[in-house]
VEXLO-192865 format. One record per residue: residue number from 1; residue in three letters; x, y negated, z negated of N, C-alpha, C, O, CB in turn. Coordinates in Angstrom, 2 decimals, padded with zeros to 5 digits. Glycine has a CB too. Layout:
REM residues N
  pos  code       nX       nY       nZ      caX      caY      caZ       cX       cY       cZ       oX       oY       oZ      cbX      cbY      cbZ
  NUM   ALA        X        Y        Z        X        Y        Z        X        Y        Z        X        Y        Z        X        Y        Z
...
This chain:
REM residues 114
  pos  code       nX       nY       nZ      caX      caY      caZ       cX       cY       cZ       oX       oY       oZ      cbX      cbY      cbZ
    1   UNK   112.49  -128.83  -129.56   113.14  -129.93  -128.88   114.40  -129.45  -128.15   114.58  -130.01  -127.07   113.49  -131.03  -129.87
    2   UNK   115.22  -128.64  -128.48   116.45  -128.12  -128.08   115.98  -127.42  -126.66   116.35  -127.73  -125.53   117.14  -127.08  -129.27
    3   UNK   115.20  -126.54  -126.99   114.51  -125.79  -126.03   114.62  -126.76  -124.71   115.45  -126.75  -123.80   112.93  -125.43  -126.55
    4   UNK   113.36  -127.68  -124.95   113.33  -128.38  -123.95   114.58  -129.40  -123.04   114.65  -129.65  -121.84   112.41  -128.96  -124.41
    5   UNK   115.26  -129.73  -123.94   116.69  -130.43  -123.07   117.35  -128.90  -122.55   117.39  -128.94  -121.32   118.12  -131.55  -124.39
    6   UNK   117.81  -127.74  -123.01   118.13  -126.76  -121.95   117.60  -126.63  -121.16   118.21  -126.09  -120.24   118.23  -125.79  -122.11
    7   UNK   116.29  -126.94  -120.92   115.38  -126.38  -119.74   115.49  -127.62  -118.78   115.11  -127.44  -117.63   113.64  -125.97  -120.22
    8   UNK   115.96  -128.87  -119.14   115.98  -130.01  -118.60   117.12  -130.14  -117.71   117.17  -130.47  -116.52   115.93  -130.93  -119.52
    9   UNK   118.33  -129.69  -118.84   120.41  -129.43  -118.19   119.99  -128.64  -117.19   120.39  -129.00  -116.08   121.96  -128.35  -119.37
   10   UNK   119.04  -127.30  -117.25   119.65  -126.14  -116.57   118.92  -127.10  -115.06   119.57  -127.14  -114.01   118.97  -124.13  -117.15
   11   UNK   117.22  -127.96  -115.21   116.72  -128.27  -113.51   117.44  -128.96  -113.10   117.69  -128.87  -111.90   115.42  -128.89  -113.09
   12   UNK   118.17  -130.09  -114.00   119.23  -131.19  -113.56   119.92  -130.51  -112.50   119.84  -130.62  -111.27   120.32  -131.69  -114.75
   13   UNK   120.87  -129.54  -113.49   122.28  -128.94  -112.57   121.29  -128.31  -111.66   121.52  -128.94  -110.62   123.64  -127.65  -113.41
   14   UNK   120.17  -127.32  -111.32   119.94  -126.79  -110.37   119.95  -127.59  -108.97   120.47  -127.15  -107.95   118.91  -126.25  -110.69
   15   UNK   119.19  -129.08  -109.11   118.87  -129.62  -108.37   120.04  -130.38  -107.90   119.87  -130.90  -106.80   117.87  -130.11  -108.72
   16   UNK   121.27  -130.58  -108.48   122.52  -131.38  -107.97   123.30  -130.53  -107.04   123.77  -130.91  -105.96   123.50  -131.85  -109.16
   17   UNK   123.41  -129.11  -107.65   123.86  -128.15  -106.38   123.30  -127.87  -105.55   123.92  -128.08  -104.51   124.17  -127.13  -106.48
   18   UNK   121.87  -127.24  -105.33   120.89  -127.96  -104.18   121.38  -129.10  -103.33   121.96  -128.92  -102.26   119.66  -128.55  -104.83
   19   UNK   121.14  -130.28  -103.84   121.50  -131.54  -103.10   123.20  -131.49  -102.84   123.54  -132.30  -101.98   121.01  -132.95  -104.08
   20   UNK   124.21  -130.78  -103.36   125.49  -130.82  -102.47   125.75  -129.81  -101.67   126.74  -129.61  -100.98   126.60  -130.93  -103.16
   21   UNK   124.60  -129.08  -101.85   124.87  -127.54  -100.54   124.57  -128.24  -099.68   125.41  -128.14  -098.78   123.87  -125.92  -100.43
   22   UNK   123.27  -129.40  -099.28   122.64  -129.45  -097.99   123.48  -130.62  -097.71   123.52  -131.02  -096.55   120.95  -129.58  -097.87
   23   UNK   124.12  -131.20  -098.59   124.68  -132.50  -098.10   126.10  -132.11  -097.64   126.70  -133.00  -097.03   124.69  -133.71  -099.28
   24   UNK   126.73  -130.98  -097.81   127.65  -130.40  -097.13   127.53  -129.44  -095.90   128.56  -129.05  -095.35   128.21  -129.88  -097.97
   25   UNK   126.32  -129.07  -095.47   126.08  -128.49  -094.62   125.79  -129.81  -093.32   125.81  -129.76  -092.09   125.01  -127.49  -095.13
   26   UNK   125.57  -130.76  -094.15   124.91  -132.26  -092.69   126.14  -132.48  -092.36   126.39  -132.68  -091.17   123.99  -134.17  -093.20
   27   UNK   127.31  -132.48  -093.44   128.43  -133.61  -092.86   129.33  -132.66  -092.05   130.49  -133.06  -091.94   129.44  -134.53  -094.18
   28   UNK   128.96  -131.12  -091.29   129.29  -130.55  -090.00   128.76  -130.66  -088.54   128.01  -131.51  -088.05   129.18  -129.48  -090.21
   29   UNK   129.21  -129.83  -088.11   128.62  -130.12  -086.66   127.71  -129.24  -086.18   126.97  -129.34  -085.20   129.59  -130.17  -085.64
   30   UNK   127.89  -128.08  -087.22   127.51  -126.58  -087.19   125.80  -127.23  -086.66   125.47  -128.40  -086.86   127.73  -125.46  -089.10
   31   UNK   124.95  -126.27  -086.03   123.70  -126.38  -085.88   122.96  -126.41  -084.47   123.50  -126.06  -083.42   123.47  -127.38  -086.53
   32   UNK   121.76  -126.84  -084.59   121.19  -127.04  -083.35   120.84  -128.40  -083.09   120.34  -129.19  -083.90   120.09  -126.25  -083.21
   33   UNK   121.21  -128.66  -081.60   121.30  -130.28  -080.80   120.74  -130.21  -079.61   120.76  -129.50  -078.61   122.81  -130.91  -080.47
   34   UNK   120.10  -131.47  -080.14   118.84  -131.54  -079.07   119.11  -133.09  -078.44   119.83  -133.82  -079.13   117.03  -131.38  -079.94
   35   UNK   118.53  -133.69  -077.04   119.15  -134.44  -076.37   117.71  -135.50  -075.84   116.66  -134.86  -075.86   120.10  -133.54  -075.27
   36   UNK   117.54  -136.93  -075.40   116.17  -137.26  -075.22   115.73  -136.29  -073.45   114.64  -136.66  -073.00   116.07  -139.35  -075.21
   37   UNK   116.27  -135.50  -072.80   116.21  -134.88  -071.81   115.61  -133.44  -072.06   115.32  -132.78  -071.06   117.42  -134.95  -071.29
   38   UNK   115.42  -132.97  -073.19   114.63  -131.73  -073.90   115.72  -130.29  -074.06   115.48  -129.12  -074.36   113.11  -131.28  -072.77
   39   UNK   117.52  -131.34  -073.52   118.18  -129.75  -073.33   118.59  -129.97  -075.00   118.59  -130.99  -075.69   119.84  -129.41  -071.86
   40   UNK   118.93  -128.60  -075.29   119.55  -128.09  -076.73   120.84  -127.59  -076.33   121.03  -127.29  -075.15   118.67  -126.83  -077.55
   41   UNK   122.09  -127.42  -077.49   122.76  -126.19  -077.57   123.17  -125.60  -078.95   123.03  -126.44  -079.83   123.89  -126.33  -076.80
   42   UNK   123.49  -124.76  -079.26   123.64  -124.78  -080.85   124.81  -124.50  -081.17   125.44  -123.87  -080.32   122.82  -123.89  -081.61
   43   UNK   125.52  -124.84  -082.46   127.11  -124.29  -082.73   126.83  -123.66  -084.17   125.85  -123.83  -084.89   128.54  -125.70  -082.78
   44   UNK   127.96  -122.88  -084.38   127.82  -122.07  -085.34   129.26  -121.85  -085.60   129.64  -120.75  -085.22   126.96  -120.90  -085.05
   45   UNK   130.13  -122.57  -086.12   131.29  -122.13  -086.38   131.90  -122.51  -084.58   131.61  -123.38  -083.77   131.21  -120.38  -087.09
   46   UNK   132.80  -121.41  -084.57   133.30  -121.54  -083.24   132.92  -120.64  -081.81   133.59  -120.35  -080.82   134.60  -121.40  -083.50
   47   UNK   131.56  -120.36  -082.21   130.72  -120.19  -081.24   129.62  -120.86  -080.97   129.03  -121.27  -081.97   130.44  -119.25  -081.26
   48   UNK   128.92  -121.23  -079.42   128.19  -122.28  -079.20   127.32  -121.51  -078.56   127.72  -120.36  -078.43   128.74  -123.44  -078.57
   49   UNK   126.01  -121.78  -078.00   125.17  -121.03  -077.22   124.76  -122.43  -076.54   124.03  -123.12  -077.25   123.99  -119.99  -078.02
   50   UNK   125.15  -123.01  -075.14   125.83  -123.67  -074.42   124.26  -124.27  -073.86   123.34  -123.49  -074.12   127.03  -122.83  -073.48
   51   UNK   123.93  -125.34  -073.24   122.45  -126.05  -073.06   122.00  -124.85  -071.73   120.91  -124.34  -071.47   122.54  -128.20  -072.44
   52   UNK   123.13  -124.71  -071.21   122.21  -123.44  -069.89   122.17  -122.41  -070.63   121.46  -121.62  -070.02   123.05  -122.84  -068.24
   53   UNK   122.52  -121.94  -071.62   122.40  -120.59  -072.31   123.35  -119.81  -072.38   123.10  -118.66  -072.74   121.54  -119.86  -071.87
   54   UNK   124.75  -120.16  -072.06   125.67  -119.13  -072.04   125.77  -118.94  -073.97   125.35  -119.78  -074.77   127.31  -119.69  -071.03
   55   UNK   126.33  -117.81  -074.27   127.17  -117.97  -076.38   128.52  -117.58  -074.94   128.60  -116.99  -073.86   126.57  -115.90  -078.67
   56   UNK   129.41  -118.46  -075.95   130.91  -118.38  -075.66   131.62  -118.85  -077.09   130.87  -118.87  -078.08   131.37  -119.46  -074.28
   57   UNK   132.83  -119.17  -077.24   133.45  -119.19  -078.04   134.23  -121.01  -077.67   134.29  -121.25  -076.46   134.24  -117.72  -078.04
   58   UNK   134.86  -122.36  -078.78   135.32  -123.38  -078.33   135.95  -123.52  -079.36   135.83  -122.93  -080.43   134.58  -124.31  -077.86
   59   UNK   136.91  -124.62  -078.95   137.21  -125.49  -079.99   136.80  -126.22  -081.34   136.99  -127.44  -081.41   137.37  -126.09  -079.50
   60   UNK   136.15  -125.45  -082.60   135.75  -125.58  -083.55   136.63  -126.63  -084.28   137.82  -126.73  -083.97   135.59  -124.43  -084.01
   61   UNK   136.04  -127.49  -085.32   136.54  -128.19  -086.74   135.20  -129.04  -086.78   134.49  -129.63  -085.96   138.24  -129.26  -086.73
   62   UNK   135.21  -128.81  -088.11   134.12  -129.32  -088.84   133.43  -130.51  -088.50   132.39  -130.66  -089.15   134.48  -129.48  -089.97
   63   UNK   133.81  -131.74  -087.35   133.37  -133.03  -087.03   133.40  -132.93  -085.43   132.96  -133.83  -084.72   134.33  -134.23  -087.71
   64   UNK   133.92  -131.84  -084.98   134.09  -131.70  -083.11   133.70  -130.36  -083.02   133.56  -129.54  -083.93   135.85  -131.92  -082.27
   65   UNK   133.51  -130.19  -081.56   133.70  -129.56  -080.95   133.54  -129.40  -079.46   132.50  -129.71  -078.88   133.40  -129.05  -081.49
   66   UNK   134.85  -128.81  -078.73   135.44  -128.80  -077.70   134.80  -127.49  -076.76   134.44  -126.48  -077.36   136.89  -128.81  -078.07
   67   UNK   134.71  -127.56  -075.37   134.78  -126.06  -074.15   134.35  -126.55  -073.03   133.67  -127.56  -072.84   133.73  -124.59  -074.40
   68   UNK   134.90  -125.60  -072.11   134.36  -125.50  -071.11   133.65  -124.91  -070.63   133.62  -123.68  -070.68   134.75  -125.51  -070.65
   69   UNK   132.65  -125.86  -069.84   132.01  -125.08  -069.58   131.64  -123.80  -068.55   131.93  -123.95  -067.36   131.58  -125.65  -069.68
   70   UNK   131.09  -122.71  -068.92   131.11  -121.54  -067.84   130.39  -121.98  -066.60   129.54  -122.87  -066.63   130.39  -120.17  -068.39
   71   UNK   130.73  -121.37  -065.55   130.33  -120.99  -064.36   128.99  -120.64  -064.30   128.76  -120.35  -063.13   131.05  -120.04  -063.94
   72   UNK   127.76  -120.50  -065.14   126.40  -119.85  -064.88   125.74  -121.69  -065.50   124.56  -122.03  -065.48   125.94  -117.90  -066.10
   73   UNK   126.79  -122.48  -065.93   125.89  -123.70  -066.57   125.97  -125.08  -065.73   126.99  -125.18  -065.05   126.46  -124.06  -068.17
   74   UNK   125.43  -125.73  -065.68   125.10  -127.22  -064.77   126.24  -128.07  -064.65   126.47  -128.95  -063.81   123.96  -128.24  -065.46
   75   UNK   126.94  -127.66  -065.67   128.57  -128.49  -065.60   129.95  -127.63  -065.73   131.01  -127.77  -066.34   128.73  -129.60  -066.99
   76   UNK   129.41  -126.70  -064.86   130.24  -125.84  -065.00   131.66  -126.43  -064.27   131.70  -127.27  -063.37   129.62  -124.55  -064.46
   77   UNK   133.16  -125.53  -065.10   134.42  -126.25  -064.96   134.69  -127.65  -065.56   135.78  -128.21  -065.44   134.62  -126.36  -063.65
   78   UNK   133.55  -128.23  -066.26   133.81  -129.62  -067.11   134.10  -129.38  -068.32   133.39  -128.49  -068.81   132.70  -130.58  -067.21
   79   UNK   135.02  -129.91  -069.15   135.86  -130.05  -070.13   134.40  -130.79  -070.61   133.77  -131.56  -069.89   137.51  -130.81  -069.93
   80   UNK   133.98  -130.39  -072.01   132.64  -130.57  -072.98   133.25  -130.91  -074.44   133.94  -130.25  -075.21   131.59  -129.01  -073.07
   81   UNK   132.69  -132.26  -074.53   134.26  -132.95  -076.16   132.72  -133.66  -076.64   132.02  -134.53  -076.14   136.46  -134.87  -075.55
   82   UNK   132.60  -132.82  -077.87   131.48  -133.26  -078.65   131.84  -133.79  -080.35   132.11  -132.89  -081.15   130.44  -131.96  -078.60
   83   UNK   131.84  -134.86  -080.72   132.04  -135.29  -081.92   130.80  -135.93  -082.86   130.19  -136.92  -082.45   133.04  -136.19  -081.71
   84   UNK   130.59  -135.54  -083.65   129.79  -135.71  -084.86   129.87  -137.63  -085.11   130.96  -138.09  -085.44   130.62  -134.59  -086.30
   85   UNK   128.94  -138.36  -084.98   129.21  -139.45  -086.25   127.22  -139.50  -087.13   126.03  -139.59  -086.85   129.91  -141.64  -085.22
   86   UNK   128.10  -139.39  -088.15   126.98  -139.06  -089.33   126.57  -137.85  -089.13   127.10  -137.05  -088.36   125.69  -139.95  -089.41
   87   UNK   125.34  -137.61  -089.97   124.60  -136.22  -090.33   124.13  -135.91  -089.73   124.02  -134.69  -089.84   123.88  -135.96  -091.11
   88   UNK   123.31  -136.55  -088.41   122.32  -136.19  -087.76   122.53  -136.39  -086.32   121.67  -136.01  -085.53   121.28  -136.78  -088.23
   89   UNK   123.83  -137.06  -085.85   124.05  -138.10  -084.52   125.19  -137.36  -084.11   125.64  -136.73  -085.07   124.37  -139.93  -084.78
   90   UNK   125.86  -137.17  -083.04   126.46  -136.41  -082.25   126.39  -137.48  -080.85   125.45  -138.17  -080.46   125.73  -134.87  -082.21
   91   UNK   127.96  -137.28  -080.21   128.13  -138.60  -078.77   128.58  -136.90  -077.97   128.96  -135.97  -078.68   130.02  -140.57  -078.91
   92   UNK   128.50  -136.80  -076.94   129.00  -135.85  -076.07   129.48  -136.60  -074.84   128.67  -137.40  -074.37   127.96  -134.79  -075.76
   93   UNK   130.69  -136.47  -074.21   131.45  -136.12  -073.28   131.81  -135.43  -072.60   132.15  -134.38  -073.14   131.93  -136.19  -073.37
   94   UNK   131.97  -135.47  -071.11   132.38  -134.65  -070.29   132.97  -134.91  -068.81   132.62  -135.92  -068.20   131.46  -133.99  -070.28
   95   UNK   133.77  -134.10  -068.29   134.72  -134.28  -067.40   135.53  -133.05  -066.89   135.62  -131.97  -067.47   135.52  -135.19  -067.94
   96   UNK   136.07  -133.40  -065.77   136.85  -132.16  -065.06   138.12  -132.86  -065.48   138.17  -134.09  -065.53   136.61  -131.78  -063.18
   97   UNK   139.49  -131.83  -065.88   140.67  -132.35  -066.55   141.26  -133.03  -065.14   141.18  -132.84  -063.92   141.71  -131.09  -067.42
   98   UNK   141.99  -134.06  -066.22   142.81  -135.01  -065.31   141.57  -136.12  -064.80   142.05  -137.18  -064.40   143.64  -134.05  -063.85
   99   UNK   140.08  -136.04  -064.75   139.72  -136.96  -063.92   138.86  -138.06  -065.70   139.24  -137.81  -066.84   138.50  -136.10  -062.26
  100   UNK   137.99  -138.94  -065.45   137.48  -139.79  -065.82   136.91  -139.16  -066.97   137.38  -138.05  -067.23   136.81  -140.40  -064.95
  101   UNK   135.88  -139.65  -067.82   135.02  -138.74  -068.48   133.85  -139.61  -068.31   133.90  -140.69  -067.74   135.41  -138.29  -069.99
  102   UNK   132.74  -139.08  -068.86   131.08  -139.47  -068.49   131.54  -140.42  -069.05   132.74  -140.62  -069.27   129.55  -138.74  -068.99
  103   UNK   130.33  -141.31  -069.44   129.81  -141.97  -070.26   129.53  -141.32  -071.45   129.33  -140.15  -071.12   128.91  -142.48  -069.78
  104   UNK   129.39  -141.44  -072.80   128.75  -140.68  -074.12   127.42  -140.46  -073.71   126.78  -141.32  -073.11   128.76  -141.55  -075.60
  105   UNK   126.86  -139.11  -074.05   125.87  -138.80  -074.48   125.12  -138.51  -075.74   125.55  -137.66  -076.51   125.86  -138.24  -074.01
  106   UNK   124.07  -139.13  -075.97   123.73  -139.35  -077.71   122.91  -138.02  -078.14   121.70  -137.93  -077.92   122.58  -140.92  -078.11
  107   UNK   123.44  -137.29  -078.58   122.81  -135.82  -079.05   122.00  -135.81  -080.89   122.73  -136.35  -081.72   124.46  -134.54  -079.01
  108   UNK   120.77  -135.31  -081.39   120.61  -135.96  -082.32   119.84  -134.06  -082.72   119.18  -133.31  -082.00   119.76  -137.74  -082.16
  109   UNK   120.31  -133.93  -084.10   119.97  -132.49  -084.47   118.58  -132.24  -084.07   117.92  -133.21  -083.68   120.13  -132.19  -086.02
  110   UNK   117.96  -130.88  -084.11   116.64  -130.88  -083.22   115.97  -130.86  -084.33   115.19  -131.78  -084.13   116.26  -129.70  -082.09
  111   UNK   115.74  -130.49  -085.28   114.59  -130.92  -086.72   115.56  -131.14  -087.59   116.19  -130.20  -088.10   113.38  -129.65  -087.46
  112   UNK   115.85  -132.72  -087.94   115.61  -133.38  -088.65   114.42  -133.66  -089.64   113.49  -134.33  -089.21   115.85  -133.95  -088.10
  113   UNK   114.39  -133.34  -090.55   113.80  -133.74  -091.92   114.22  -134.87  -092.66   115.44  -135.03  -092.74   113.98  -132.77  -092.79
  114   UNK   113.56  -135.59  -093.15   113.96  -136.54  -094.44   113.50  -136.75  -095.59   114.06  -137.56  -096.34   113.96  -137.58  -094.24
């Protein structure tokens, strides 16, 4: 009987740290984002590999992230202000400084699982 409740504590705890690794990995921004237009870009810390394909380096923290964009991409010279709401949902912005900004764009991780 003993046996078996250790073997029970040890799947419990396995499976609770499991479930707070991945549930701390959603509530970033870190990853790959995909758009209903088929473009992606991915972040990784404070490097991004940008929807035309540039990797550059931005404004990282764990719920944003900020750049501009390079000269080889479709919005190039636009100020790119991307913020996280929830695990899976992402609004993107963009603009040349000093002028207006888009409208939000709704960015949503590219595989999602549930």
């Amino acid at each position: 009987m003993r046996r078996y409740n250790l073997t029970s504590r040890l799947v419990a705890t396995s499976l609770a740290l499991t479930a707070m690794t991945a549930m701390a990995r959603a509530d970033a921004i870190d990853g790959q984002w995909c758009d209903s237009k088929g473009r992606s870009f991915k972040i990784d810390g404070p490097t991004i590999v940008t929807p035309g394909g540039t990797t550059m380096t931005g404004d990282y923290d764990r719920h944003g992230f900020t750049y501009v964009a390079p000269a080889a991409d479709p919005d190039a010279g636009q100020t790119v202000i991307m913020q996280l709401f929830g695990d899976d949902d992402l609004s993107l912005t963009k603009g040349l400084a000093g002028s207006a900004r888009s409208q939000p764009e709704q960015w949503r991780r590219c595989n999602v699982t549930s």
